[in-house]
VOKE-437160 format. One record per atom (N, C-alpha, C): residue in three letters; x, y, z. Coordinates in steps of 0.2 Angstrom, whole numbers, plus 2048, in hexadecimal, padded with zeros to 3 digits. Atoms other than C-alpha are relative to their C-alpha. Example, Ala and Ser with C-alpha at 12.3 -4.5 7.8 and 13.67 -1.06 7.14 Angstrom:
2
ALA8047FA800;ALA83E7EA827;ALA804806800;SER7FC7FA7FF;SER8447FB824;SER7FC805803;
This chain:
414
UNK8057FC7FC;UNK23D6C8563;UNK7F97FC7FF;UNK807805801;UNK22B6C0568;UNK7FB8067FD;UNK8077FB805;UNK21A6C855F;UNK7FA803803;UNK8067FF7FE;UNK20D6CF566;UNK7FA8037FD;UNK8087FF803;UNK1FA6D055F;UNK7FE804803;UNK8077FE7FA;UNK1EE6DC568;UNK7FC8077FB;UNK8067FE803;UNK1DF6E3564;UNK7FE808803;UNK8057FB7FC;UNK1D76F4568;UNK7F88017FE;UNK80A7FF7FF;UNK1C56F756D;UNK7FD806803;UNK8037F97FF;UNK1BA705571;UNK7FB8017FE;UNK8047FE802;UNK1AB70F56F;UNK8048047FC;UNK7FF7FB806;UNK1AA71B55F;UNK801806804;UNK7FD7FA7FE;UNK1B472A561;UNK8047FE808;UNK7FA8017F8;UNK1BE723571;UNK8088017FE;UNK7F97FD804;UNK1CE726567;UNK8047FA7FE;UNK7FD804801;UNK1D3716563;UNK8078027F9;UNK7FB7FF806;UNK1DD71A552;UNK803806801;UNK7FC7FC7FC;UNK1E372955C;UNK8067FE802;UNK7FA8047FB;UNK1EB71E568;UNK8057FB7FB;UNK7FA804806;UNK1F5713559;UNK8048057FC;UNK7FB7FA804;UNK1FA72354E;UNK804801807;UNK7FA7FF7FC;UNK201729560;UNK8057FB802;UNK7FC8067FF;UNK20971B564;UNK8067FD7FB;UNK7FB801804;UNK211717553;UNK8038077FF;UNK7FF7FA800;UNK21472A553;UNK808801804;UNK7FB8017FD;UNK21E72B562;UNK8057FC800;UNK7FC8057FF;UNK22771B562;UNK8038027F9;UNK7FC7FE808;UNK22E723550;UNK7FF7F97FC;UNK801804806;UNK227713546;UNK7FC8037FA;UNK8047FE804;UNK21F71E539;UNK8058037FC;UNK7FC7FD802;UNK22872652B;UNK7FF8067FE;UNK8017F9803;UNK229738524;UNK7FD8017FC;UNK8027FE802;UNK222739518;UNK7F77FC801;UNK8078007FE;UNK212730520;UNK7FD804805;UNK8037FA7FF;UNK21273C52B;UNK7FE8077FE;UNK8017FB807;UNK21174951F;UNK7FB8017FD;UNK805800803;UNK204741517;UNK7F9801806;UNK8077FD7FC;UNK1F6742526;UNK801807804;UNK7FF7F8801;UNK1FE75452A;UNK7FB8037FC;UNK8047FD805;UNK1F875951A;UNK7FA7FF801;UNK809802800;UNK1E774E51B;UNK7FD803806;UNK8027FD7FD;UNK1E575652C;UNK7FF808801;UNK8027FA802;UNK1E6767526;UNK7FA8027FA;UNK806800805;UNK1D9765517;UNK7FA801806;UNK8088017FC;UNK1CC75E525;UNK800807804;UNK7FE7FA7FB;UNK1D276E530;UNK7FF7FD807;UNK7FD8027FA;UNK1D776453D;UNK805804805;UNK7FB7FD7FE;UNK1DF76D54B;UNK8077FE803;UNK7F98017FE;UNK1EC762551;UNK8007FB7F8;UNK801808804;UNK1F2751544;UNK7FF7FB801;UNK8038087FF;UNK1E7744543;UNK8037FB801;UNK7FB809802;UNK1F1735547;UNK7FC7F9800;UNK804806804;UNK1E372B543;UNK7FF7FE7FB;UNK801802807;UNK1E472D532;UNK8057FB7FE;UNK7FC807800;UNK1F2721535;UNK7FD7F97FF;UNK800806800;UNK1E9712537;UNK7F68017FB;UNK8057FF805;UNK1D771A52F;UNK8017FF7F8;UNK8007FF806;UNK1D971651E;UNK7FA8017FA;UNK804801806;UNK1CA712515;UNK7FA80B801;UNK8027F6803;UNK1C272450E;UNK7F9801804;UNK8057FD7FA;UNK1B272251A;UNK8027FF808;UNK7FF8017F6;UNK1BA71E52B;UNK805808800;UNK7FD7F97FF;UNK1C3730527;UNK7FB8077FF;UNK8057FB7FE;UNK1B4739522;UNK7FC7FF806;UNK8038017FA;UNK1AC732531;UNK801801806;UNK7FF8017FA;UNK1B873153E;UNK8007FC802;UNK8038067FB;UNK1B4720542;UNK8037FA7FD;UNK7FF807801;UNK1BC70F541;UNK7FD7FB7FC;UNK804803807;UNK1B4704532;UNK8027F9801;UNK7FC806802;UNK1C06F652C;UNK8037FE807;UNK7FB7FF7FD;UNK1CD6ED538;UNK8058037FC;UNK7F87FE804;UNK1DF6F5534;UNK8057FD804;UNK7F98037FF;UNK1ED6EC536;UNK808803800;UNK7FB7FD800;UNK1FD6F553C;UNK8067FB803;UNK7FB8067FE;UNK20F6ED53F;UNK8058077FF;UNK7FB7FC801;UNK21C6F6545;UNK8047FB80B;UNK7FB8047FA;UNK22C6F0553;UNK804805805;UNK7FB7FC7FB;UNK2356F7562;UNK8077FB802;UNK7FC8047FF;UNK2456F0567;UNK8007FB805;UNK8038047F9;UNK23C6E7575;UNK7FE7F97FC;UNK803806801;UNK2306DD56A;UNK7FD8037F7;UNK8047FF809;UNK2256DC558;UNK7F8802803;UNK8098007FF;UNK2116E3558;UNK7FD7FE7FA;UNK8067FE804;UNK2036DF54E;UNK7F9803802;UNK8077FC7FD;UNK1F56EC552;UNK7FA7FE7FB;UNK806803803;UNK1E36E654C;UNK7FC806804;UNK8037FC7FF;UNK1DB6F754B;UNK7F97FF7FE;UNK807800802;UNK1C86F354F;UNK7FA803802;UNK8057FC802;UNK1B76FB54B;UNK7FE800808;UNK8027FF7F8;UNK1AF70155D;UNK7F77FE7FF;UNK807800800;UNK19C701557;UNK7FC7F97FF;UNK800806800;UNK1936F3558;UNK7FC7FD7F9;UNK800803805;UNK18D6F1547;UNK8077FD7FC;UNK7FA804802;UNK19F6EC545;UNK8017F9805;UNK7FC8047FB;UNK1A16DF552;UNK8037F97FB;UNK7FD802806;UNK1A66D3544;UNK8058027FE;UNK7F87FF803;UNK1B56DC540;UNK8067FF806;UNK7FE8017F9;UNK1B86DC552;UNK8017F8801;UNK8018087FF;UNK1B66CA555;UNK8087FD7FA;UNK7FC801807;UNK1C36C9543;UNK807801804;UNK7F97FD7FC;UNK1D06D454B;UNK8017FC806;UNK7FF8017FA;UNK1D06CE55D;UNK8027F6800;UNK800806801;UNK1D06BB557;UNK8067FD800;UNK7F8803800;UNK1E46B9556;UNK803805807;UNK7FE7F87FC;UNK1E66C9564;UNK8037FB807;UNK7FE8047FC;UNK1F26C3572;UNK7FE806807;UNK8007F97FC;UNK1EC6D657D;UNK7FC8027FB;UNK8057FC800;UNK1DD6DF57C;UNK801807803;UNK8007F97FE;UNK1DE6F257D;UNK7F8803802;UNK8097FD7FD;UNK1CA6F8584;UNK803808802;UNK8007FA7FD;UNK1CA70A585;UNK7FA804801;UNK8047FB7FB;UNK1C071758D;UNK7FD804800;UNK7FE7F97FF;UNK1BD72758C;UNK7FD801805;UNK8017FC7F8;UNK1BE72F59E;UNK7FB803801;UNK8077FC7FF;UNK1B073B59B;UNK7FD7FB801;UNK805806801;UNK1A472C598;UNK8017FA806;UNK8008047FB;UNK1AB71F5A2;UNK7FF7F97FE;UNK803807806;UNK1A570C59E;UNK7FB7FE800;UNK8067FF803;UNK19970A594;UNK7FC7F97FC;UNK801804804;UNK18F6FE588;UNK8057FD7FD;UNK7FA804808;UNK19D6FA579;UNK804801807;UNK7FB8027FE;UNK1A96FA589;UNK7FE7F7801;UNK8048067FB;UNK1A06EB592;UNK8007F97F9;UNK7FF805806;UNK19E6E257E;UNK8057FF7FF;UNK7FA801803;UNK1AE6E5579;UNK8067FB806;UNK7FB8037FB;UNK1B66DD58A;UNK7FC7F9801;UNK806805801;UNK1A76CF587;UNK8047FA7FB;UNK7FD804807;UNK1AF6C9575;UNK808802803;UNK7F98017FE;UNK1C16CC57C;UNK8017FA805;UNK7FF8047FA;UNK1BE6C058B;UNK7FD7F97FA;UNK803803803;UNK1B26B557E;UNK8077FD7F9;UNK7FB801804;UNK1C36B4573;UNK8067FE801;UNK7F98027FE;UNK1CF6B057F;UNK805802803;UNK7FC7FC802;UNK1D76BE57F;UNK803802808;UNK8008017F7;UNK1DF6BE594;UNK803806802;UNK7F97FD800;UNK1EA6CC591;UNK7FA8097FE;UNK8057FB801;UNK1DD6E0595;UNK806805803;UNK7FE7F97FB;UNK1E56F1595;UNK7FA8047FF;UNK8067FE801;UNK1D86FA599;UNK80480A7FF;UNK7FE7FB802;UNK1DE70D591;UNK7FA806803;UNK8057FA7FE;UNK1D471C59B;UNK8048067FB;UNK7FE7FC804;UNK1D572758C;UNK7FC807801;UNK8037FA800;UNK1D373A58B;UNK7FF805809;UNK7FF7FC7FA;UNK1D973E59B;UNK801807802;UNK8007FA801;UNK1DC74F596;UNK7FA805803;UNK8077FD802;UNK1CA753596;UNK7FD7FE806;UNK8028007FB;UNK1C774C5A7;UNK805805806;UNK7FA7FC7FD;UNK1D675A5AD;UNK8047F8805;UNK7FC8067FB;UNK1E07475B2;UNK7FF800805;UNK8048027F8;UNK1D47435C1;UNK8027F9800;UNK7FF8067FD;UNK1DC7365CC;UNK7F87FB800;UNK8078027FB;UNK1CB7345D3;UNK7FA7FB7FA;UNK800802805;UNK1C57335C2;UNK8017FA7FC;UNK7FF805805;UNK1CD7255BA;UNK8007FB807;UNK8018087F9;UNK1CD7185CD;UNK7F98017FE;UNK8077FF7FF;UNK1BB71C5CB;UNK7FE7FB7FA;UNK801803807;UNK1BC7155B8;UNK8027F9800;UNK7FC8087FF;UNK1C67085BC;UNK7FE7FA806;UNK8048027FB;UNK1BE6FF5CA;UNK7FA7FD800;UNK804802803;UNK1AE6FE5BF;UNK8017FC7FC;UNK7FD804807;UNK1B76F65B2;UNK8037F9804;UNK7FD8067FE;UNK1BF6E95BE;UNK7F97FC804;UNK8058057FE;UNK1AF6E45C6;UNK7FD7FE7FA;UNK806804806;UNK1A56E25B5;UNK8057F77FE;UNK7FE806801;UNK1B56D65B0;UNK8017FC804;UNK7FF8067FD;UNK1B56CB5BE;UNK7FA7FC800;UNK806807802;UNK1A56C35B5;UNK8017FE7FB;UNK7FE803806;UNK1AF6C05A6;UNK8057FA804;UNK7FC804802;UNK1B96AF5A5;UNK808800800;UNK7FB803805;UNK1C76AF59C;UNK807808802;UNK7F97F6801;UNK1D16C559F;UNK8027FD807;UNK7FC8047FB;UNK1DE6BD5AC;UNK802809805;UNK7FB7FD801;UNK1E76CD5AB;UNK7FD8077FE;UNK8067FD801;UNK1E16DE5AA;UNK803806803;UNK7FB7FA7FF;UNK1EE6F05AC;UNK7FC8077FC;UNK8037F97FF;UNK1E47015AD;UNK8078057FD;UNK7F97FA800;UNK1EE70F5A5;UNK7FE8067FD;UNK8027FA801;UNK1E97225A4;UNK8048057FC;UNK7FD7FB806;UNK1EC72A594;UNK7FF8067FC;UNK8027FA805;UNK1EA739588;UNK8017FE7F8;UNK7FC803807;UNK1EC731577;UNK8018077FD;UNK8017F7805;UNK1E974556E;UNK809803801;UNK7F97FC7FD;UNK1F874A579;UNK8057FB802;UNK7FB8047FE;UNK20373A57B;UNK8017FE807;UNK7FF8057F8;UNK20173858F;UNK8027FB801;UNK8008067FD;UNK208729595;UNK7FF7FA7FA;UNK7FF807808;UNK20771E582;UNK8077FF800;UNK7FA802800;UNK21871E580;UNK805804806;UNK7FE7FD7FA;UNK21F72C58C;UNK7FC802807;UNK8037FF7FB;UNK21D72F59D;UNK7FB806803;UNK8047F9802;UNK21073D59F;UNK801802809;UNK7FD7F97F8;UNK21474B5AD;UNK7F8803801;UNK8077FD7FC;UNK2017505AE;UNK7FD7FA802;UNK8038057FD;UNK1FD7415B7;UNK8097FA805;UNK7FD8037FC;UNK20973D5C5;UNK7FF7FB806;UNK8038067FA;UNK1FF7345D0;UNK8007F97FD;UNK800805803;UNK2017265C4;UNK8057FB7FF;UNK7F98067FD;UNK20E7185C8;UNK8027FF7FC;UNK800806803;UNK20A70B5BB;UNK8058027F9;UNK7FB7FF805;UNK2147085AA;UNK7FB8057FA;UNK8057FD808;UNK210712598;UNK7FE7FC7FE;UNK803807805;UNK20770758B;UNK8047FE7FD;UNK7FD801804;UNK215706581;UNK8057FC804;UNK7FC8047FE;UNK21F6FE58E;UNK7FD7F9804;UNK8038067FF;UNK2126F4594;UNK7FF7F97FB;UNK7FF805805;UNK2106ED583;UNK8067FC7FE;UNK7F9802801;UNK2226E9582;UNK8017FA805;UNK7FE8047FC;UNK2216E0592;UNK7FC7FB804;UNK8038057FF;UNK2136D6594;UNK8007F9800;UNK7FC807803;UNK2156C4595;UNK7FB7FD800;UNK807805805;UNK20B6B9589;UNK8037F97FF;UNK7FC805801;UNK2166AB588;UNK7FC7F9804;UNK8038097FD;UNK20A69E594;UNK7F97FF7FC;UNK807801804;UNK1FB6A1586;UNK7FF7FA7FC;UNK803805803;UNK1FF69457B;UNK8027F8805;UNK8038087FC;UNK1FB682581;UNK8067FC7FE;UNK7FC805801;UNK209678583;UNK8007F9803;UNK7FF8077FD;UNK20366958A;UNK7FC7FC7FA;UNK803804806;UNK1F766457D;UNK8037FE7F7;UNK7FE800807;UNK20065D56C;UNK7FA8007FC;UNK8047FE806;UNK1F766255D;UNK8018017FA;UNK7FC7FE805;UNK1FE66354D;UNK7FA7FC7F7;UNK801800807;UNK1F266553C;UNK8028007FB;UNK7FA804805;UNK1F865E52E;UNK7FD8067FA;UNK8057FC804;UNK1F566E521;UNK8047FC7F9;UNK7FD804805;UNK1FE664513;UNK8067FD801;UNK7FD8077FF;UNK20965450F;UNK8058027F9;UNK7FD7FE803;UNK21A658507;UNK8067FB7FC;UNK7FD807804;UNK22164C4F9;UNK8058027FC;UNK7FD7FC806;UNK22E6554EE;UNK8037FD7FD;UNK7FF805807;UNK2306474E2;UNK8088017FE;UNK7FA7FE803;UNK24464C4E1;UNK8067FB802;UNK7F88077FE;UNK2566414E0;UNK802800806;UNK7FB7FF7FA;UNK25C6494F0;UNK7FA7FE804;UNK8058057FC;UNK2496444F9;UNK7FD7FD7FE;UNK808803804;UNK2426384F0;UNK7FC7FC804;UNK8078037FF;UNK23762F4FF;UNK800805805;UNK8007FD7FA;UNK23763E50A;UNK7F98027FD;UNK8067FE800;UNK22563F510;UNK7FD804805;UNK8017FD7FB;UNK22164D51C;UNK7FA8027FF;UNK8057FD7FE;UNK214655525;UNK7FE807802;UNK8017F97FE;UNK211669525;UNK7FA803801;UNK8087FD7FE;UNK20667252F;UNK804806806;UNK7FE7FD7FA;UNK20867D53E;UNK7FC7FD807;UNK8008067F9;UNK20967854F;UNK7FB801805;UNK8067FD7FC;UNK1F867C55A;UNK801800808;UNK7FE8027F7;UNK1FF67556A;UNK8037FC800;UNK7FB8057FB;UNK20A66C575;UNK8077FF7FC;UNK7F87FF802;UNK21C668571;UNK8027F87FC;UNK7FF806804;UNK22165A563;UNK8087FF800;UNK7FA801802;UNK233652561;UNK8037FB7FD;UNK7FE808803;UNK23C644558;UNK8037FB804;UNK8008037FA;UNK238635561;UNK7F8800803;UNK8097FE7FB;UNK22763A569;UNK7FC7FA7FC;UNK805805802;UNK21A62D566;UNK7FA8047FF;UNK8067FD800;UNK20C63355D;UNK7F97FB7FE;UNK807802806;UNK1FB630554;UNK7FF8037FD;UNK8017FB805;UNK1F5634546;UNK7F77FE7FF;UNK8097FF7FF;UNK1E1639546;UNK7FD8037F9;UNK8038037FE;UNK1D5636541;UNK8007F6801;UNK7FF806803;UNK1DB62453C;UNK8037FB809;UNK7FB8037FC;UNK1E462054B;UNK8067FA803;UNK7FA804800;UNK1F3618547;UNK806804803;UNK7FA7FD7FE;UNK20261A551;UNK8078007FE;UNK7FA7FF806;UNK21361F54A;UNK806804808;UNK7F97FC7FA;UNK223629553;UNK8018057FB;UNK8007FD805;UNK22963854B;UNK8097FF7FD;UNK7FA802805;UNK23863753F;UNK806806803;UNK7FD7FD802;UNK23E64753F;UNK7FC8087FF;UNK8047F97FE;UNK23A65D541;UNK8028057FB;UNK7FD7FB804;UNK23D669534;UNK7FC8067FE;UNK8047F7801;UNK23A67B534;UNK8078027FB;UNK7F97FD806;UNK244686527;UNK8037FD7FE;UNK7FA806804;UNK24967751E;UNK8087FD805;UNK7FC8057FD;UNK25367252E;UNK7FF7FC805;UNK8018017FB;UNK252667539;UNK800800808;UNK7FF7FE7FA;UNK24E66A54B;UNK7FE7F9807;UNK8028057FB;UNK24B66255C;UNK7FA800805;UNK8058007FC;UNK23D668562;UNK7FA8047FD;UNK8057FB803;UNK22C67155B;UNK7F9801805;UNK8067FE7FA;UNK21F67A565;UNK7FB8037FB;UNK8067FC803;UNK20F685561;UNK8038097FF;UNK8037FF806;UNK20F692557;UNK8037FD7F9;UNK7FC803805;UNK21C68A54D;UNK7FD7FD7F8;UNK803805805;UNK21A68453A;UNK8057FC7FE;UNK7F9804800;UNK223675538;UNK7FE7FA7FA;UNK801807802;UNK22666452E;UNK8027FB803;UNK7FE8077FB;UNK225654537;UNK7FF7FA7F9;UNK7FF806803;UNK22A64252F;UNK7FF7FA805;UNK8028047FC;UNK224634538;UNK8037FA7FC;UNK7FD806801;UNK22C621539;UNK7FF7FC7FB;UNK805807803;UNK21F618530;UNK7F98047FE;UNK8077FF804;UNK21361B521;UNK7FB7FF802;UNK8087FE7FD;UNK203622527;UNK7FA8057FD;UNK8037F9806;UNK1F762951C;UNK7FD806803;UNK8037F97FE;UNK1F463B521;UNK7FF8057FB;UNK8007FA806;UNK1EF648516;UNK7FB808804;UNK8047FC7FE;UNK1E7659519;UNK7F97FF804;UNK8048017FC;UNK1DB65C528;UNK8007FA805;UNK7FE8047FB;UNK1E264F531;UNK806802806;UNK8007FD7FB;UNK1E9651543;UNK8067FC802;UNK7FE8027FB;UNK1F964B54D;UNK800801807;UNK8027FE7F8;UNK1F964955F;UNK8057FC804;UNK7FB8067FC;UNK20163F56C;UNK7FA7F9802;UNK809804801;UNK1F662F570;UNK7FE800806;UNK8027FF7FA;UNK1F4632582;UNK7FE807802;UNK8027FB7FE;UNK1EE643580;UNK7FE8027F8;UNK801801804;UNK1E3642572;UNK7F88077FF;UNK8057FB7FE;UNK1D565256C;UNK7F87FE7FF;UNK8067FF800;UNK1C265156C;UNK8007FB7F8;UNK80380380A;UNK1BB64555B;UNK7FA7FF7FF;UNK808805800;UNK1AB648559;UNK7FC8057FB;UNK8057FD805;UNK19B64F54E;UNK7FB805802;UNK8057FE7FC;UNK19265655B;UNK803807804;UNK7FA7FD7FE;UNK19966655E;UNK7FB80A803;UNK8047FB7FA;UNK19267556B;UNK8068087FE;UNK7FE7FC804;UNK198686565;UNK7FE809802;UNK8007F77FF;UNK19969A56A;UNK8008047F7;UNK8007FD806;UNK1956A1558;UNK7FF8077FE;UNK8027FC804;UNK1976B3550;UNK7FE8017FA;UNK8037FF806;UNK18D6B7542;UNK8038067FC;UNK7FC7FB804;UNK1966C1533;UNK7FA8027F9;UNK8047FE807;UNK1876C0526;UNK7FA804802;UNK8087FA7FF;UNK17A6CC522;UNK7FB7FC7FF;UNK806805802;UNK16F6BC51D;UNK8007FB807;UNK8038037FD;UNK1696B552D;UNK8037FB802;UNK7FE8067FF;UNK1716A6535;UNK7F97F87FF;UNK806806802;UNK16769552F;UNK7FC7FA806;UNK7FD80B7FC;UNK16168753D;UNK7FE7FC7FB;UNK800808806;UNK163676533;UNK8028037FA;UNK7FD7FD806;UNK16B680528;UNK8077FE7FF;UNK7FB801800;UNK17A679520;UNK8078057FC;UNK7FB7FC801;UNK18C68251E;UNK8077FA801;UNK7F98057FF;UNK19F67B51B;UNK802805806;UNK7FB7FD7FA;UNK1A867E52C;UNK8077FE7FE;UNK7F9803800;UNK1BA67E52B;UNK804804807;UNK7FE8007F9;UNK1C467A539;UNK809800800;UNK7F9803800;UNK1D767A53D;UNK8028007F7;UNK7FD801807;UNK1DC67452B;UNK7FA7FB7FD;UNK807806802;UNK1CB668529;UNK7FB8057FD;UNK8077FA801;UNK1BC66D51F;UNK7FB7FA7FF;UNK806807802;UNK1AB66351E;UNK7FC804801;UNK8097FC7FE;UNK199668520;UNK7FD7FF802;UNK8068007F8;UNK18F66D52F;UNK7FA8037FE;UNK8087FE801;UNK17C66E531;UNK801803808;UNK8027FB7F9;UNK17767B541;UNK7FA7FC804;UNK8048017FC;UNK16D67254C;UNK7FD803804;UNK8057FC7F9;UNK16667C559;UNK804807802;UNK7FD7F77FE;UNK16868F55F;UNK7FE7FC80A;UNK8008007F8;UNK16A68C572;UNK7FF808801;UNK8017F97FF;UNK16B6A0574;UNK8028047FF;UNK7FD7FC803;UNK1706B056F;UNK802804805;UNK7FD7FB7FC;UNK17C6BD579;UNK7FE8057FF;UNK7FD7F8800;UNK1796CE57C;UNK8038037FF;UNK7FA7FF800;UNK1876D457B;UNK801807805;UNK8007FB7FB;UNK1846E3584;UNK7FE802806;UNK8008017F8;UNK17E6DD592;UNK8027F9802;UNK8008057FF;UNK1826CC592;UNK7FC7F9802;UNK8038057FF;UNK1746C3593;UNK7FB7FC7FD;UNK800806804;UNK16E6B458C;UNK7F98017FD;UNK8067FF804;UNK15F6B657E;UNK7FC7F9800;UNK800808801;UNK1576A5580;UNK7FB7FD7FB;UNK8037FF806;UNK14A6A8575;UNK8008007F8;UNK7FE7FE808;UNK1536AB565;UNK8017FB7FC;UNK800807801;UNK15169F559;UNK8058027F8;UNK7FB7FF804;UNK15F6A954E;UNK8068037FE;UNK7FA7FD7FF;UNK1706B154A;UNK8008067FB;UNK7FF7FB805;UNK1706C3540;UNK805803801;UNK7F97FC800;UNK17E6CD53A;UNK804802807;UNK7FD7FE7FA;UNK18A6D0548;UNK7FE7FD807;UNK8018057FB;UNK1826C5554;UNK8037FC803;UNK7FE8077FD;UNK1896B7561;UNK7FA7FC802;UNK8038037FA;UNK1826AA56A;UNK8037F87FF;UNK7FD805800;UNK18469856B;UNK7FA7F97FD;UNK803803806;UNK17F68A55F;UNK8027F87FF;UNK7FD806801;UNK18167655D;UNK7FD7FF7F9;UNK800802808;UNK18666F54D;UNK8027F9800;UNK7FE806802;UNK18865F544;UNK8028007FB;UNK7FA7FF808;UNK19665C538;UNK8007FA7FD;UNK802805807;UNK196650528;UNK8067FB804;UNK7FA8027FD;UNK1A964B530;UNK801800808;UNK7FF7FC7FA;UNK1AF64A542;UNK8058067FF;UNK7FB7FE7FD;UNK1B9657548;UNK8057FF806;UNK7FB8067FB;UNK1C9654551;UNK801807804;UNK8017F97FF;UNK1C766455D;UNK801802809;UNK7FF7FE7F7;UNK1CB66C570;UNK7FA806802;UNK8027FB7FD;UNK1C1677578;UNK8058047FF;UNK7FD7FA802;UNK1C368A572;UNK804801806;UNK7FD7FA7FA;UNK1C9691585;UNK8087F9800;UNK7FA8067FE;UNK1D5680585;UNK8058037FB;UNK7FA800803;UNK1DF685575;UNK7FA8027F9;UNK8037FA803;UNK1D8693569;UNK8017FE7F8;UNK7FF806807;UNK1DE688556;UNK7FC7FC800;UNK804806802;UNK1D567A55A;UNK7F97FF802;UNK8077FE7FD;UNK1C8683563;UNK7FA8027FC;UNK8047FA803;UNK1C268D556;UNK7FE7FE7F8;UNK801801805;UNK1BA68C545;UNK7FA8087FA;UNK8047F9804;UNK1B2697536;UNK7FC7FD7FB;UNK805803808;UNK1A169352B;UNK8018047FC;UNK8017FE808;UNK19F69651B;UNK7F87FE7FC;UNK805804802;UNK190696510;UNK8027FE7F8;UNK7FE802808;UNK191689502;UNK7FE8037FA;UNK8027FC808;UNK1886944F4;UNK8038057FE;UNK8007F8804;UNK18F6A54F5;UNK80B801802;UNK7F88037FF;UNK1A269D4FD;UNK800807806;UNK7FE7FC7FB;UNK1A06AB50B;UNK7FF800807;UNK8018017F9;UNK1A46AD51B;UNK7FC802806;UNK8078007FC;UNK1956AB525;UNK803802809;UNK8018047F8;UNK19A6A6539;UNK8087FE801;UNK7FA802800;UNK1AA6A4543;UNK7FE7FF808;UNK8038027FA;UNK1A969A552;UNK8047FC806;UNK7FB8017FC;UNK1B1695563;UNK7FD7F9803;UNK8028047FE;UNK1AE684568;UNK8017FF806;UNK8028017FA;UNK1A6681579;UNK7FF7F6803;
């Protein structure tokens, strides 16, 4: 079965953790006595139906508050496929944890509420979705209930939702689906109080969406995360290369390079779970053995030599900010990239994002907590590097500040 990543997004109080408790609820991915336990915890709070939010709520102030904090990581399968949910924070003092969660998400879930309509945190949240990659939008009209399931209602909603994203980039794709998370409408069953409703549930959309042309299989790319020598009688000169595969399709035979040196070689030989195979793609973690002694070690790149990535120091960058301490210009920070680390100085603040309206701060001359915008740097090393929207591994990087070893800034190179 293939995987699927996807994120949910939302204003506070929109239901999002609603919508995952029903979802795992229904589809029976939860066990007895978990459901027993937010039973219970639901009757203390005097709640009148069971929160099925306390399912993915866990930390002790996102249940006295009601409100999404942390991301949470749910994992649960149908016989279709595998999920990993990245339940994330709607308010925009979290947009960091959003940016966190949504950063591996193959589908973005954007939800609503019907009363309301789209709002500010809609328009953000479908900003850092498109800002990430992310091509794959169910846009969930939640709390149908409460609009008595008005046809009129949700085209009205959705209409607005499709004209704001035809100024985003990157959401290719982008399935409207009118729900009640409270009461289970249309999340995994078909709901009878809304007949005028054609399209598929969520549960079977998510089942059947296809994500299979995301990753980049023309660009070979293959980071070398370590060099494997096992000193033993059965291999005593077996020298291989372990990493995972960023892109494009590698096999024994293929003529490569090895970067940044640029010596060329062929490859020997393909080994995943200790067997050998004949072909390795992206996401893949493999080891590869090449013909001829080439010194490679950690943070170094194979490729093909005729389709070779970006090498350079000079490096133009969509950054969001994670620290409460201010981003620096000429401030230096270690950037690690792919499997590479070295140390960048911030050149210049080009501009910061709005994010609520989208529009460009040109003025700013810096990055505060939960902030974006876009920033040129200069690294100690080059980077061997793609364009983020080209291939989202080699596109992508996270500073660190060297004193306190914490993660400052995570960033998508432009």
């Amino acid at each position: 079965m293939d995987l699927l990543r996807f994120t949910t997004a939302g204003s506070v109080d929109d239901g999002k953790s609603t919508l995952i408790g029903r979802l795992l609820y229904d589809s029976k991915s939860i066990f007895e006595d978990q459901l027993e336990a937010i039973e219970e915890s639901s009757k203390k709070k005097g709640d009148e139906h069971v929160n099925l939010a306390l399912l993915t709520d866990g930390l002790k102030a996102e249940r006295e508050q009601g409100i999404t904090i942390d991301v949470a990581y749910r994992y649960f399968a149908t016989p279709k496929r595998k999920f990993i949910i990245a339940d994330t924070p709607g308010h925009v003092q979290y947009t960091r944890n959003m940016v966190t969660g949504a950063s591996t998400a193959n589908l973005a879930i954007i939800l609503v509420d019907a009363r309301k309509g789209i709002i500010e945190q809609t328009k953000r949240h479908s900003f850092i979705a498109d800002l990430l990659r992310i091509q794959h939008v169910v846009l969930a009209v939640n709390k149908m209930d409460l609009v008595d399931y008005s046809e009129g209602r949700f085209n009205e909603i959705v209409a607005e939702y499709e004209s704001f994203a035809s100024r985003l980039g990157n959401i290719v794709d982008i399935e409207p689906i009118p729900i009640s998370a409270l009461n289970g409408d249309n999340v995994v069953d078909k709901s009878t109080n809304m007949d005028w409703y054609q399209g598929p549930t969520f549960l079977y959309h998510l089942e059947n969406v296809y994500i299979g042309g995301e990753e980049n299989h023309v660009d070979a790319r293959f980071p070398v995360q370590w060099v494997i020598r096992p000193q033993s009688d059965n291999w005593h000169d077996f020298r291989g290369f372990a990493g995972r595969v960023a892109g494009g399709v590698f096999r024994p035979g293929d003529e490569v390079a090895a970067l940044p040196s640029g010596f060329k070689t062929s490859i020997k030989s393909i080994y995943l779970d200790g067997k050998e195979i004949e072909e390795a793609f992206a996401p893949q973690s493999i080891c590869i053995t090449l013909n001829d002694e080439i010194d490679l070690s950690r943070g170094d790149m194979i490729a093909k030599p005729n389709n070779q990535p970006k090498v350079e120091q000079d490096i133009e960058a969509m950054v969001c900010w994670f620290s409460s301490t201010p981003m620096q210009t000429r401030g230096k920070y270690i950037i690690k990239h792919t499997s590479h680390e070295t140390q960048a100085v911030i050149r210049e603040m080009r501009y910061q994002v709005d994010v609520n309206t989208l529009h460009k701060v040109e003025d700013a001359i810096s990055l505060n907590l939960n902030e974006i915008g876009r920033v040129t740097l200069r690294t100690a090393a080059p980077l061997l590097h793609d364009n983020y929207r080209k291939n989202r591994l080699t596109g992508s990087f996270i500073l660190v500040d060297p004193g306190t070893n914490e993660t400052v800034g995570a960033g998508m190179i432009v």
